[in-house]
C-alpha positions as CSV (number, residue, x, y, z in Angstrom):
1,X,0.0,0.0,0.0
2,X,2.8,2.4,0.9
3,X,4.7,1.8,-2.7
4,X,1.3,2.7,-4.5
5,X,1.1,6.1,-2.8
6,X,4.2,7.0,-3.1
7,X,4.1,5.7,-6.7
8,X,1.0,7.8,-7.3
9,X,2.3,11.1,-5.2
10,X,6.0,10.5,-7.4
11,X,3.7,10.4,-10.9
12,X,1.4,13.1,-9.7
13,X,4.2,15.4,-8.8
14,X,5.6,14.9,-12.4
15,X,2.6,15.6,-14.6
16,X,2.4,18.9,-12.2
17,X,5.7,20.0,-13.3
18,X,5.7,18.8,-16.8
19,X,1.8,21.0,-16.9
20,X,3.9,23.9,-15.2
21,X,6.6,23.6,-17.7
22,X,4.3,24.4,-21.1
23,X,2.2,26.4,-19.3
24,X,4.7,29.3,-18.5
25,X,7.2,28.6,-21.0
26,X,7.1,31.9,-23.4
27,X,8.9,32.0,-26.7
28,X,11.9,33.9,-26.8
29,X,11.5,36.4,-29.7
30,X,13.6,37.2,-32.5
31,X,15.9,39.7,-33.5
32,X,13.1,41.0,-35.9
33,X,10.2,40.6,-33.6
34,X,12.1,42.6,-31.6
35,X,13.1,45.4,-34.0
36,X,9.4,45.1,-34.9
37,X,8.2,45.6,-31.6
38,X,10.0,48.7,-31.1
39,X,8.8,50.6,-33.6
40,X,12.1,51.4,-35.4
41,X,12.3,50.9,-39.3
42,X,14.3,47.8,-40.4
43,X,16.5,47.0,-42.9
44,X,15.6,43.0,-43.2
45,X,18.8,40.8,-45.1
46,X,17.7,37.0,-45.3
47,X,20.0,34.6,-46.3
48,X,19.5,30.8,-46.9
49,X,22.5,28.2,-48.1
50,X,24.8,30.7,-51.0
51,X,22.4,33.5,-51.2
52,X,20.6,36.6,-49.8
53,X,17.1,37.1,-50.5
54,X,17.7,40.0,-52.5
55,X,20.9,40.7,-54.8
56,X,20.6,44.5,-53.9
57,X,19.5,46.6,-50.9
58,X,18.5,50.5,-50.9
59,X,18.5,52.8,-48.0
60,X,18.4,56.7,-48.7
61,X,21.2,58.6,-47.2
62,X,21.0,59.9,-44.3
63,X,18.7,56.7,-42.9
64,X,18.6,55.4,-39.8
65,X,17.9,51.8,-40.0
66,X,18.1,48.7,-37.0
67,X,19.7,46.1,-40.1
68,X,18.6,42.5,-38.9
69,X,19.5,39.4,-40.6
70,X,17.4,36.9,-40.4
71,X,18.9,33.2,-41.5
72,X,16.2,31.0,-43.0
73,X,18.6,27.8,-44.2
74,X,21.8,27.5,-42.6
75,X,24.1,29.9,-40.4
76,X,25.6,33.0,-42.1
77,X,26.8,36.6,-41.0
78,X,26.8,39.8,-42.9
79,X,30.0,42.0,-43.5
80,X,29.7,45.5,-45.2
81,X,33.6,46.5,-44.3
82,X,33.1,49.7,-46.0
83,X,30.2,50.7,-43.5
84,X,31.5,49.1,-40.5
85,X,28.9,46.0,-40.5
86,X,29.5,42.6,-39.0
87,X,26.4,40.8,-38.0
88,X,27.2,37.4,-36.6
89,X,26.8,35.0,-33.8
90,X,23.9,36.1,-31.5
91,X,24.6,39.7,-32.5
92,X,22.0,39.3,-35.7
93,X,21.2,43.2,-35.3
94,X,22.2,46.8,-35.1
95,X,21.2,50.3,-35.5
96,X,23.0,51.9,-38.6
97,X,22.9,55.4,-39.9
98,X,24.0,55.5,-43.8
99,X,25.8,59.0,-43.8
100,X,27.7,58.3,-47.1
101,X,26.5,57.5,-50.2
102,X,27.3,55.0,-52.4
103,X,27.5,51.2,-53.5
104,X,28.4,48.8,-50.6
105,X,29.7,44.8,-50.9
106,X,27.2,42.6,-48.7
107,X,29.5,39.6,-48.1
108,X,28.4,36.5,-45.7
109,X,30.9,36.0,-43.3
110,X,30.7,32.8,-41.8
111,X,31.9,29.8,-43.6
112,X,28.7,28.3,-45.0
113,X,29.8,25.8,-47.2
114,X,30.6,24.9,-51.3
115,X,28.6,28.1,-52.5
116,X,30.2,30.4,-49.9
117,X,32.9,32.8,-51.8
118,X,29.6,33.4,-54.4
119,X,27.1,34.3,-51.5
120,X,27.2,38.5,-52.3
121,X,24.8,41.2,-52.5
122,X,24.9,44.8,-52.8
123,X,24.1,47.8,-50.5
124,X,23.5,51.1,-52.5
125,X,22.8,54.1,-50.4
126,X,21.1,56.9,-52.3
């Protein structure tokens, strides 16, 4: 008799916490929810395995922008060397303001695989 209540107390106890697990467990939210959220406008860069989903980006000069990449397929970063923009890691967003104009070099920078060296886009700032 004692094994079967503690038996049924032990199981009991479980499904409580398991219940109390999914019940409060919030999503995190991503870098774009978050930009989103906040109200400030976005420049949005998706890339899946050897491409970005766009082979240019425009921005008017003078632009403040929160640039968020977003990976869909595989990991990847963004470099713009010119502009001073390396998004990688957890660091998938940050506030930018295009002061010069001009065409930029999107590059991925993290080692994605066959298609890698060919994985470019542009960033023109009018």
């Amino acid at each position: 008799m004692y094994k079967w209540i503690m038996s049924v107390l032990f199981f009991g106890a479980c499904t409580l916490g398991i219940i109390f697990l999914l019940v409060s467990a919030k999503p995190e939210k991503s870098e774009e929810e978050a930009g989103a959220e906040s109200g400030k406008p976005q420049l949005k860069i998706t890339a899946s395995n050897f491409q970005f989903d766009q082979p240019e980006y425009k921005v008017k000069k003078g632009e403040t922008l929160q640039v968020v990449l977003k990976n869909k397929e595989g990991t990847h970063g963004i470099d713009i060397a010119k502009l001073g923009i390396s998004l990688s890691g957890k660091d998938l967003s940050k506030e930018v303001t295009f002061d010069t104009a001009g065409t930029y070099e999107i590059l991925c920078s993290v080692p994605c695989g066959t298609g890698h060296v060919n994985m470019k886009a542009k960033l023109i700032v009018e």
